[in-house]
MIMAR-30201 format. One record per residue: residue number from 1; residue in one letter; x, y, z of N, C-alpha, C in turn. Coordinates in steps of 0.05 Angstrom, whole numbers, always signed. Example, Ala and Ser with C-alpha at 12.3 -4.5 7.8 and 13.67 -1.06 7.14 Angstrom:
2
- 1 / a / +264 / -114 / +156 / +246 / -90 / +156 / +264 / -66 / +156
- 2 / s / +257 / -45 / +142 / +273 / -21 / +143 / +258 / +1 / +157
REM end
This chain:
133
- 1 / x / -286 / +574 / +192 / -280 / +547 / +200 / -306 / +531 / +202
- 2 / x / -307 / +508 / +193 / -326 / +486 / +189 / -334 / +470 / +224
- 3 / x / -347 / +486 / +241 / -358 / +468 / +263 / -377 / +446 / +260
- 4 / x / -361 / +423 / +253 / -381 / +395 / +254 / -386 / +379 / +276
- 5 / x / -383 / +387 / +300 / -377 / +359 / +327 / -379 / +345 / +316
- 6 / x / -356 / +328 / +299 / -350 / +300 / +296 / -374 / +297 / +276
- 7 / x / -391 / +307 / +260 / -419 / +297 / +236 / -398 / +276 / +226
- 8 / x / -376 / +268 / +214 / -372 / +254 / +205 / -373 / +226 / +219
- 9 / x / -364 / +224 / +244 / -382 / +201 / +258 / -399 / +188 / +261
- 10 / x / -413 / +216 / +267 / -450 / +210 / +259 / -455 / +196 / +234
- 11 / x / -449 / +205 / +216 / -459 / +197 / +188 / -444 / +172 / +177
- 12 / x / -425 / +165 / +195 / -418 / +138 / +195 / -438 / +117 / +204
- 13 / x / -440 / +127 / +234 / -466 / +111 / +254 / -483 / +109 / +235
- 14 / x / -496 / +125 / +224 / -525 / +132 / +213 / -529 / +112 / +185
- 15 / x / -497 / +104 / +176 / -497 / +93 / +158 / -506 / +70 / +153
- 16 / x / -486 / +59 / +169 / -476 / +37 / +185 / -510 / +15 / +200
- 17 / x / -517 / +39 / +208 / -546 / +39 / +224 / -570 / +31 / +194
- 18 / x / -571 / +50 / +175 / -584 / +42 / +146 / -578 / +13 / +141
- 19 / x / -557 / +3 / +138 / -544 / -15 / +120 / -553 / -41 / +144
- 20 / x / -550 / -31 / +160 / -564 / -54 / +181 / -590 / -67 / +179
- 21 / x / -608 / -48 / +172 / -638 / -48 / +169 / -643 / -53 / +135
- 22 / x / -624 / -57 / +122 / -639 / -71 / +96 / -637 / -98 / +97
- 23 / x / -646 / -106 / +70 / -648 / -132 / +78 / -625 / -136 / +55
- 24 / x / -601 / -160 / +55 / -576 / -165 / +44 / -591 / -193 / +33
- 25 / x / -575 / -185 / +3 / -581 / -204 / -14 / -556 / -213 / -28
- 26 / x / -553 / -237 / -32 / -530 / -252 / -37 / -526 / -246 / -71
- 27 / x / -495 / -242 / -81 / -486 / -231 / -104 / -497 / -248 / -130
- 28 / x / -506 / -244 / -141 / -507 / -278 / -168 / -485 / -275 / -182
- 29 / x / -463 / -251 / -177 / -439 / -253 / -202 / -420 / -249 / -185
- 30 / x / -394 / -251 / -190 / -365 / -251 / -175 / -366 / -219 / -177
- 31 / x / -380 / -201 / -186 / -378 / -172 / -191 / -387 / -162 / -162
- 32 / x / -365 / -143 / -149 / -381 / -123 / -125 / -409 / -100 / -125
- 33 / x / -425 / -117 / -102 / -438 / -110 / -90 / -448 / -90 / -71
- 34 / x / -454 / -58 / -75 / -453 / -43 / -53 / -469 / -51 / -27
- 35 / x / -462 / -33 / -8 / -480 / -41 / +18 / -491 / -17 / +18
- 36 / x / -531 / -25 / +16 / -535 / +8 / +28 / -533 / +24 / +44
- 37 / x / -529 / +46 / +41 / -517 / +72 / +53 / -496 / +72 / +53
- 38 / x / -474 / +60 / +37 / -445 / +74 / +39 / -443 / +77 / +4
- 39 / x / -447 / +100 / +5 / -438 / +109 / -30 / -413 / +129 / -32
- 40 / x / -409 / +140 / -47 / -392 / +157 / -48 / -391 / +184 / -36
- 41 / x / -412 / +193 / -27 / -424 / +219 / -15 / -418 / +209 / +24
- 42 / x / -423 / +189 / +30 / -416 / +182 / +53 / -388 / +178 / +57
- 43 / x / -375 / +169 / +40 / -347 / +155 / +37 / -328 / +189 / +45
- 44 / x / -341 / +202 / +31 / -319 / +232 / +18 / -322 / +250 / +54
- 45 / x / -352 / +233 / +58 / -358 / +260 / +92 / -342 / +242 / +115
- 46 / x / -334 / +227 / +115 / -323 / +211 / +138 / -292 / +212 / +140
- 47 / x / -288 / +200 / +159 / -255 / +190 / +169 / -263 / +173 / +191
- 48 / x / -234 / +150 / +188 / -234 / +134 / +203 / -225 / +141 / +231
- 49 / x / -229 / +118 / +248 / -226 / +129 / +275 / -197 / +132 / +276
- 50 / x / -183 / +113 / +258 / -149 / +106 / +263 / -140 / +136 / +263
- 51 / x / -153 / +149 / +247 / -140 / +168 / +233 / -148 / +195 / +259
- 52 / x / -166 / +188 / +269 / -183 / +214 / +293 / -161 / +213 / +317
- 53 / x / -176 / +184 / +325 / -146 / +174 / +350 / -112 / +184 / +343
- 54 / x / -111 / +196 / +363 / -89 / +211 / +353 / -72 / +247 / +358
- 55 / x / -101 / +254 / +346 / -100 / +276 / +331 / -95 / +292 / +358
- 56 / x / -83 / +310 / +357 / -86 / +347 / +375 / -103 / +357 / +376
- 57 / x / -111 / +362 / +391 / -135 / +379 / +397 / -126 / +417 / +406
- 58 / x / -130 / +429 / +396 / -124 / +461 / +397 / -144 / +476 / +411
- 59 / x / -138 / +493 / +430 / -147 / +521 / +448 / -138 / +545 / +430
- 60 / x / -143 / +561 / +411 / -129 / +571 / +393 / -99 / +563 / +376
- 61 / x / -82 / +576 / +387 / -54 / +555 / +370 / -44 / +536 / +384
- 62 / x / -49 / +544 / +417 / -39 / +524 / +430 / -51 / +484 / +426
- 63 / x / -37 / +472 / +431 / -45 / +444 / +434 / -45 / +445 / +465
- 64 / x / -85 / +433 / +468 / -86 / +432 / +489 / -94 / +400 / +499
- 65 / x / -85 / +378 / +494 / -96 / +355 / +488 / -82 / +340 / +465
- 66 / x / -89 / +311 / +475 / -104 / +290 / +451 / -117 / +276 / +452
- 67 / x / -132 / +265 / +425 / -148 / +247 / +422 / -142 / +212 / +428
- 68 / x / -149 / +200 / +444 / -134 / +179 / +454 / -175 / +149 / +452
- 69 / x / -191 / +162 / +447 / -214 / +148 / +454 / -248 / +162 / +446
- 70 / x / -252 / +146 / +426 / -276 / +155 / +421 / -295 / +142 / +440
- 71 / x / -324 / +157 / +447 / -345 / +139 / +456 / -365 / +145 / +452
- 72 / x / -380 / +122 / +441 / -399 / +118 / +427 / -425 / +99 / +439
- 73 / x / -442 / +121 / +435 / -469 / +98 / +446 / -480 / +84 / +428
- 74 / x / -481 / +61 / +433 / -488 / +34 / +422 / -517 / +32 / +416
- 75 / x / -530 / +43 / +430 / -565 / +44 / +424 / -576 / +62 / +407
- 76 / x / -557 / +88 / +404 / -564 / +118 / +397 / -545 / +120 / +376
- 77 / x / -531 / +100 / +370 / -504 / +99 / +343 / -492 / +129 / +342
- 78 / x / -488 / +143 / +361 / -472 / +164 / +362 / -456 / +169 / +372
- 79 / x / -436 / +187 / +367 / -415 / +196 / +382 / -422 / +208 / +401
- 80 / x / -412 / +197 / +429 / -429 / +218 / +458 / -393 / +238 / +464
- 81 / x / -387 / +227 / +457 / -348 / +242 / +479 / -326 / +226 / +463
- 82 / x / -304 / +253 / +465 / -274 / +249 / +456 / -257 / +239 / +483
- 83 / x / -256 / +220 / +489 / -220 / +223 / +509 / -198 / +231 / +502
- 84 / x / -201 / +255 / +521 / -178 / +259 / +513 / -148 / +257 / +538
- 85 / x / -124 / +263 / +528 / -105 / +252 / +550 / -97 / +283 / +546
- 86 / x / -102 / +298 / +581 / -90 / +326 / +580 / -65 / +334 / +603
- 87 / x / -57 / +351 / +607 / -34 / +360 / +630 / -15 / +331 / +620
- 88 / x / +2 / +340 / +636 / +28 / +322 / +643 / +52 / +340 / +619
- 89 / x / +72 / +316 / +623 / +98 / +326 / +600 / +112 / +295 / +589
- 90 / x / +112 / +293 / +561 / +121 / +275 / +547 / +109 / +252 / +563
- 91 / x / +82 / +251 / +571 / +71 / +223 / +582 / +64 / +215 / +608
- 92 / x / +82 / +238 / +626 / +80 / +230 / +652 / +62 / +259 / +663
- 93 / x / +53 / +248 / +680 / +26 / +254 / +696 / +1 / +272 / +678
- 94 / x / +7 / +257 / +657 / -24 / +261 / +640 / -42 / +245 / +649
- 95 / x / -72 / +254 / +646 / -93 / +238 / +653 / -113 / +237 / +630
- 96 / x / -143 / +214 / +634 / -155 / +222 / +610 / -181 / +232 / +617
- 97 / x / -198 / +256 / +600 / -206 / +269 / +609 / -232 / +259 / +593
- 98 / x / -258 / +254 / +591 / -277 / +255 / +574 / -291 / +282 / +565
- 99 / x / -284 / +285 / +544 / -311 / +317 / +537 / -331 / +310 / +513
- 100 / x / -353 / +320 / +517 / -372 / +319 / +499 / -360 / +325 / +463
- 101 / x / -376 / +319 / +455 / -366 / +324 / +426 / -376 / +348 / +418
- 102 / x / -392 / +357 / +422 / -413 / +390 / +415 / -387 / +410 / +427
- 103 / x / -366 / +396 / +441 / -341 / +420 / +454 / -320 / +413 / +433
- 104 / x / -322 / +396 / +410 / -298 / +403 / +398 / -312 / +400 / +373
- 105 / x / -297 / +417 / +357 / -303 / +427 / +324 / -280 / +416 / +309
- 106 / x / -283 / +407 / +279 / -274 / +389 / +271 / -264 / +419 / +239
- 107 / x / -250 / +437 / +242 / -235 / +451 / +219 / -228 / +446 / +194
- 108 / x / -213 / +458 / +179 / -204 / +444 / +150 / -172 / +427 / +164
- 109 / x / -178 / +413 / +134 / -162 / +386 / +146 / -147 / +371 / +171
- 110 / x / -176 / +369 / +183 / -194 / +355 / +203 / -168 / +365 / +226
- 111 / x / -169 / +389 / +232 / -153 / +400 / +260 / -179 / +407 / +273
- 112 / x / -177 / +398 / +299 / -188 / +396 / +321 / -190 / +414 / +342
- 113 / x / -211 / +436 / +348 / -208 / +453 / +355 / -232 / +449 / +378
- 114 / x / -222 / +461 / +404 / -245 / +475 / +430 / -240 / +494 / +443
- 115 / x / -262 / +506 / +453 / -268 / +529 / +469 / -252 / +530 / +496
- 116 / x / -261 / +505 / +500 / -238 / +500 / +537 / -214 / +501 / +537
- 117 / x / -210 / +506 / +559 / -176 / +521 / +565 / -163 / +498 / +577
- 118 / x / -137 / +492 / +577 / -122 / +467 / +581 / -127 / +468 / +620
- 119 / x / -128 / +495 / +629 / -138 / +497 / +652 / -169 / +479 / +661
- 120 / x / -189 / +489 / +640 / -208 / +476 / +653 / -206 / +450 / +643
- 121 / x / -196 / +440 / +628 / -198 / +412 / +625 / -168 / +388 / +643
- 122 / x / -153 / +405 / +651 / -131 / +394 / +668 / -152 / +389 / +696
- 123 / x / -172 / +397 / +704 / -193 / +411 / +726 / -210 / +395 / +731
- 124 / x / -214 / +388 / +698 / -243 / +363 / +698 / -234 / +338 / +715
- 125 / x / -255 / +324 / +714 / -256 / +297 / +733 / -252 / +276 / +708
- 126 / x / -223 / +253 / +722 / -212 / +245 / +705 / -236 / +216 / +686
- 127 / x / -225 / +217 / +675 / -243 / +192 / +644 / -248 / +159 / +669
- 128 / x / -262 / +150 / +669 / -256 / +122 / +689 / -272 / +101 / +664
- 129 / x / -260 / +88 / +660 / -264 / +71 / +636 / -278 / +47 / +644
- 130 / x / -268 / +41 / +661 / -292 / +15 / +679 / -325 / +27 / +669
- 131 / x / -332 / +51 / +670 / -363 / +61 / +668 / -364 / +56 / +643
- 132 / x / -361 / +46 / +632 / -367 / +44 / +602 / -369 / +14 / +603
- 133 / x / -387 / +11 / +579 / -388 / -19 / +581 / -371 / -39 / +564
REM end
């Protein structure tokens, strides 16, 4: 299995971060224009967040989680933590939990896998979103 904590994030940021720092020059033809750092090699390593937000997160087969919130430092263009929404049943008395991204590994066709047990993360101290800016 492919452990990436989220690289495809990163290499969005990192992109994103490149294309920031050139300097943009206006088209002379109605023909498209790339932006640097997004070519095809970036395009093929990524996924969107629409598509992350969402997802299951797995403790072996069990689903122990979901993905409900990326967060991302703004200075450091990286992915720091997944929110995720854990415990409860069909919605009710779930909470959201923040975990680092280095705790979840990103598999073939992008299943979402961690080490922590629905125990220790039902345990953790809940996500408070006000701390974020």
């Amino acid at each position: 299995m492919r452990s990436t904590s989220l690289a495809l994030f990163a290499m969005f940021l990192a992109a994103s971060s490149a294309s920031a720092q050139q300097p943009q020059s206006s088209p002379t033809s109605t023909e498209a224009t790339p932006i640097a750092g997004i070519d095809e090699t970036a395009l093929t390593g990524s996924a969107r967040a629409t598509k992350v937000i969402g997802a299951k997160v797995y403790a072996g087969d069990t689903t122990v989680g979901q993905i409900e919130d990326v967060l991302v430092d703004l200075d450091r263009r990286t992915v720091t933590a997944l929110v995720l929404s854990v415990g409860g049943f069909l919605g009710v008395g779930e909470k959201l939990v923040a975990v680092p991204v280095d705790q979840v590994k990103v598999g073939k066709e992008a299943r979402f896998t961690t080490d922590l047990s629905r125990d220790q993360l039902t345990r953790a101290p809940a996500f408070d979103a006000k701390k974020v800016r």
